[in-house]
C-alpha positions in Angstrom: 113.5 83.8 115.7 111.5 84.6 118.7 109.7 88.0 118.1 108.7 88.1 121.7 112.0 87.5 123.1 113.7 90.6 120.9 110.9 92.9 121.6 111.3 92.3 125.4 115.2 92.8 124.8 114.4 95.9 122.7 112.1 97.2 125.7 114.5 97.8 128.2 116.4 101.4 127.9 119.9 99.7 129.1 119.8 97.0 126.8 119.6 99.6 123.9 122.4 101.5 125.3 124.3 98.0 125.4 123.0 97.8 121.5 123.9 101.7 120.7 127.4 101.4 122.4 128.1 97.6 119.7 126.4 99.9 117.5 129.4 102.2 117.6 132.3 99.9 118.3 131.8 96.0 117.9 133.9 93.7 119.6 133.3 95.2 123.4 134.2 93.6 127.2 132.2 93.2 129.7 134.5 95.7 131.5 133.9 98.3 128.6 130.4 98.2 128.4 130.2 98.4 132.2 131.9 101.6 131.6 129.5 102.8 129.2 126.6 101.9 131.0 128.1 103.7 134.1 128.1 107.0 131.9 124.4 106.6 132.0 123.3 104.4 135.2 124.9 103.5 137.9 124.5 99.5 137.6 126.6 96.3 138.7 129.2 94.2 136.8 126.2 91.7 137.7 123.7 94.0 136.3 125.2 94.5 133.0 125.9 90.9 132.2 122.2 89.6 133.0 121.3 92.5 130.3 123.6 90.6 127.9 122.8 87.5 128.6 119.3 88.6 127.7 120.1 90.0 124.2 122.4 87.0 124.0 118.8 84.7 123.9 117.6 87.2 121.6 120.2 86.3 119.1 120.9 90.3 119.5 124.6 89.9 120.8 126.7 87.3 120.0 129.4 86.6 122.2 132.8 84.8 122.0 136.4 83.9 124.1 139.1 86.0 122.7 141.8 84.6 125.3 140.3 85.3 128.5 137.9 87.8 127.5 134.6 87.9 126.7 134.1 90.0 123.7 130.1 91.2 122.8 129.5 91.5 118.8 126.0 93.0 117.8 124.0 90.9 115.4 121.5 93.5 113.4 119.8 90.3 111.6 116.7 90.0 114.3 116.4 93.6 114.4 116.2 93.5 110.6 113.6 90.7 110.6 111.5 92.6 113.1 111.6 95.4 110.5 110.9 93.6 108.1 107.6 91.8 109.4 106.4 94.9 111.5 107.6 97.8 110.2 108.3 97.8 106.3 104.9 96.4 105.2 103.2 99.7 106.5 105.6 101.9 105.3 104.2 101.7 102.1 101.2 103.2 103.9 103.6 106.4 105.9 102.7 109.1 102.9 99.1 108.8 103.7 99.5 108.5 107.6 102.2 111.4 107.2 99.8 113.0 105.7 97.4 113.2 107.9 99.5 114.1 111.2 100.3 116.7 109.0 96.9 118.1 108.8 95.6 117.0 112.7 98.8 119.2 113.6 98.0 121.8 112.0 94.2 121.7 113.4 95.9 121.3 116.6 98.1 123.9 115.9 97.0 126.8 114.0 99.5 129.0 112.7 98.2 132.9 114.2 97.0 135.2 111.7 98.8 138.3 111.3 97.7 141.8 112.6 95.8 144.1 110.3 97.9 147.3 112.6 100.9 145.4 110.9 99.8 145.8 107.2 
């Protein structure tokens, strides 16, 4: 798996919609996720395909002739590698670091105190 090539398919805010919309409902056209893209962005038949054919080389979306469409499937295992190797080794650590945004928030943030009139 190329890391680089998912996190530069994962960077773009189109390409996730394209991921959210297999996300919902696998098995899309290129016609249907035009239409959800559209919802969004106003982008190109032409547009919408170079995004796929992006998260196709990312392994992201796998693709296959069903007569003569093109149907889009989502494949979740690069995402669940890139969690793997980036994210779930420090989540051991998220107590601690939840922790501590806890307290520079409330630094940040103090709650007020009340008034003594209100006593």
């Amino acid at each position: 798996m190329d890391d680089d090539l998912v996190f530069r398919a994962l960077a773009d805010p189109v390409r996730r919609l394209l991921l959210d919309a297999l996300f919902q409902r696998d098995g899309r056209s290129l016609g249907e996720l035009e239409a959800v893209v559209n919802e969004h962005v106003e982008m190109t038949r032409f547009g919408v395909a170079k995004h796929l054919r992006l998260l196709e080389q990312a392994d992201l979306v796998v693709a296959r002739k069903q007569g003569r469409v093109k149907v889009h499937h989502l494949n979740p295992v690069p995402i669940q590698q890139i969690h793997q190797r980036w994210i779930g080794k420090y989540t051991e650590r998220a107590g601690v670091a939840s922790v501590l945004l806890d307290l520079k928030h409330r630094i940040e943030n103090p709650a007020p105190e009340p008034d003594e009139d209100e006593s």
